[in-house]
C-alpha angles and dihedrals in degrees: 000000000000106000105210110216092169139054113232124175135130119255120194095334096319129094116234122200112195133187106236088203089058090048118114106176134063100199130067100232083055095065095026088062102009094046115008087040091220093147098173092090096073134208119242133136092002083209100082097252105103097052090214089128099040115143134177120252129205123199142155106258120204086193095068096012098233134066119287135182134239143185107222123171093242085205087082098026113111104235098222087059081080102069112122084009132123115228122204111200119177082256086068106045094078122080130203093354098302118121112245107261082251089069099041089048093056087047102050091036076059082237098143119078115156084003099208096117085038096106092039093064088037089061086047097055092034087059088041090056093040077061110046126356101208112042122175122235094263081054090054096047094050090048093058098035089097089054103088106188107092091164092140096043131264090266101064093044090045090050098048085053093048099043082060114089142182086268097046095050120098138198115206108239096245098069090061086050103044088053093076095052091043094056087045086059092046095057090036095061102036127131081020127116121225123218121175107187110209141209130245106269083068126101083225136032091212147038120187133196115193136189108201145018091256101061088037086062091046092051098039100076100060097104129255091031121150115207105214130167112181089352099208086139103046095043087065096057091049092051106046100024100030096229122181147198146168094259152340120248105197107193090177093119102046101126086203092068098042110084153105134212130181120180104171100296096342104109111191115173136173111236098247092070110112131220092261089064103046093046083049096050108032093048086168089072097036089106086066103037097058105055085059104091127324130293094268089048091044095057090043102037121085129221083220095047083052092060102034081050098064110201114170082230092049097156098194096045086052087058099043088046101066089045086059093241125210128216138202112196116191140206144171086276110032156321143257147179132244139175114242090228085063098049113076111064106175135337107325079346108129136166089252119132125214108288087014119142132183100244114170134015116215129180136152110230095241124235106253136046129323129211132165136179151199124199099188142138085246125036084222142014092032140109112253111233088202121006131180142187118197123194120189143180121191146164134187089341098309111128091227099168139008140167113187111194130183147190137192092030104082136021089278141026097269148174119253098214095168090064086045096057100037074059103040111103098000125115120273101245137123105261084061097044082054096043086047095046085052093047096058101039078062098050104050126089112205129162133223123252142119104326104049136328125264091260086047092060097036090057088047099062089053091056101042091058090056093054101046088055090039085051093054113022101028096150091073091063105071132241096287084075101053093267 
């Protein structure tokens, strides 16, 4: 086991050592303003929703076996994610004095004003490019829609990123460079697991980096330990509600829970993939993926965290649960298989036994038409106050098939399998898509908070259930609905 008693990562070209027991910050965007004093990455929301602190990341994936780049929000980043990794702030786009196209473009499009979420946007729009040089104007927009601040106006903003093309675009020389010696780290590392022991002022002792399942199993049973992977969710919590623990378990680099596997329509994945991934690699649901967060969510956020989280909104478990998803939850001794619809078991209650992790997602994609919907403040980015995913198989009219799933209107994401079995055989026609709409409104028991009143949500679902059947069968409906 290699005990790491030192930080080391690359920051704009250069490579930083830092003594962990000098460190005083847990997030990136800490010792990137507080330590390092690059004060171009800016505090705003501490929650990842404002993108004003957003930074590119780049990593060896073993996904895609070559670096690869990612805008992340560093106010939710743990900062020990970063080790033998190479950070781009706004301080290391230029080169030789001259500010990045990207720069000179919002300045001469007149898109900065106050300019304080202005670097934020830049990064954006700098990972965006590292990515594809010539984005189309949907691209752009989906690019920036984690990036809050509009204060200039969406034209102006929309026009800097569109003047910029493939030829215009510049990497700094450095980020060629650094790859080399991120992929030498990586290889030089492998197999070995990192731990990084902390000092007091810290909310955990510990934080541990494993590299395998093996030497997860012989670290998670030490107490107080969190399992994180990307840890979006968790970081909030940290920040805004100062949770601690003993220690942090990142099982980010376990190669055993990074993969991808696609027979037909047989999807099998490890649950360490993120949202980018899949969203890269199922374009069929990307539809779907990419209204759940925003970009820099989506490459950080797991499909697994999603699940072992248990919000009741969980957009990602909603999903899964309508394609009858399958899990394979591991420990030191063994392994099993569970549906997702059994899983959950109250609010944050799971069938999960102690050292249990959730170790692979499995689903068939199912024969019939998918919809899925979001009712929220935000399109992205935002938390659903009700969300729902319909599956349906039908033919000539004959209701053959269907799986109903809901979040927001219970303790946990769940299937509503009355609904599926008053549906199940009938004709597809509007006095059952009605009868059906009215059932599971009833059957739902949502609360009221924030984000909408018991009798909000409940109406919600009803007329969710009207829309997904108007979105994909219109024509049942009558004229008076546009059919």
């Amino acid at each position: 086991m290699l005990e790491k008693e030192s930080l080391n990562f690359f920051l704009n070209g250069r490579e930083v050592n830092l003594d962990v027991e000098k460190i005083k910050s847990f997030t990136l965007l800490d010792l990137l303003r507080n330590e390092l004093h690059l004060t171009g990455v800016k505090r705003g929301c501490s929650e990842g929703d404002c993108g004003a602190c957003t930074v590119v990341i780049g990593e060896y994936s073993p996904i895609y076996e070559k670096v690869i780049y990612k805008t992340i929000t560093s106010c939710i980043y743990p900062l020990f994610k970063v080790d033998g990794k190479h950070v781009i702030t706004i301080e290391g786009i230029e080169e030789n004095g001259n500010l990045h196209p990207i720069q000179k473009s919002f300045i001469d499009h007149h898109a900065i004003q106050c300019g304080f979420c202005t670097p934020g946007m830049i990064m954006s729009l700098f990972g965006l490019f590292l990515e594809n040089p010539s984005p189309s104007e949907k691209e752009i927009t989906k690019a920036l829609s984690g990036n809050l601040c509009r204060c200039t106006g969406y034209k102006t903003i929309k026009e800097a990123a569109l003047d910029i093309n493939g030829e215009d675009f510049q990497i700094p020389s450095h980020v060629k460079k650094v790859e080399e010696k991120i992929y030498e780290r990586y290889n030089l590392e492998k197999g070995k697991t990192k731990k990084f022991r902390l000092n007091k002022i810290f909310p955990f002792r510990e934080y541990i980096s494993p590299h395998s399942l093996k030497d997860l199993f012989r670290e998670i049973s030490k107490g107080n330990y969190k399992i994180i992977n990307g840890g979006s969710d968790l970081f909030v919590g940290i920040n805004k509600l100062s949770l601690e623990f003993d220690g942090l378990i990142d099982i980010s680099r376990i190669e055993e829970l990074n993969f991808i596997h696609i027979d037909g329509k047989r999807i099998e994945f490890g649950a360490g993939i993120t949202f980018h991934e899949l969203l890269e690699k199922l374009k069929e649901f990307k539809h779907i993926f990419e209204i759940i967060g925003s970009n820099q969510i989506r490459k950080v956020g797991t499909m697994g965290g999603n699940i072992a989280n248990g919000s009741p909104i969980a957009d990602g478990a909603v999903f899964l649960l309508s394609m009858d998803a399958i899990l394979t939850l591991e420990k030191k001794d063994g392994k099993r298989v569970v549906p997702l619809k059994e899983f959950y078991q109250g609010y944050k209650k799971f069938d999960l036994k102690e050292g249990e992790i959730i170790s692979k997602i499995e689903f068939t994609i199912p024969e019939g038409k998918i919809s899925y919907l979001k009712t929220s403040k935000r399109k992205e980015v935002d938390i659903a106050s009700v969300n729902s995913s319909l599956v349906i198989d039908e033919s000539n009219g004959k209701i053959r098939d269907v799986k109903i799933s809901f979040g927001g209107v219970y303790p946990y994401p769940f299937r509503i399998e009355k609904g599926e079995r008053f549906l199940k055989g009938k004709n597809l026609e509007e006095k059952n898509i009605y009868e059906l709409a009215k059932l599971c409104k009833e059957e739902v028991a949502p609360i009221s908070d924030v984000r909408g009143s018991k009798t909000f949500r409940k109406e919600l679902v009803y007329n969710h259930i009207l829309k997904h059947f108007l979105n994909l069968f219109p024509h049942i409906f009558g004229e008076r609905n546009g059919g």
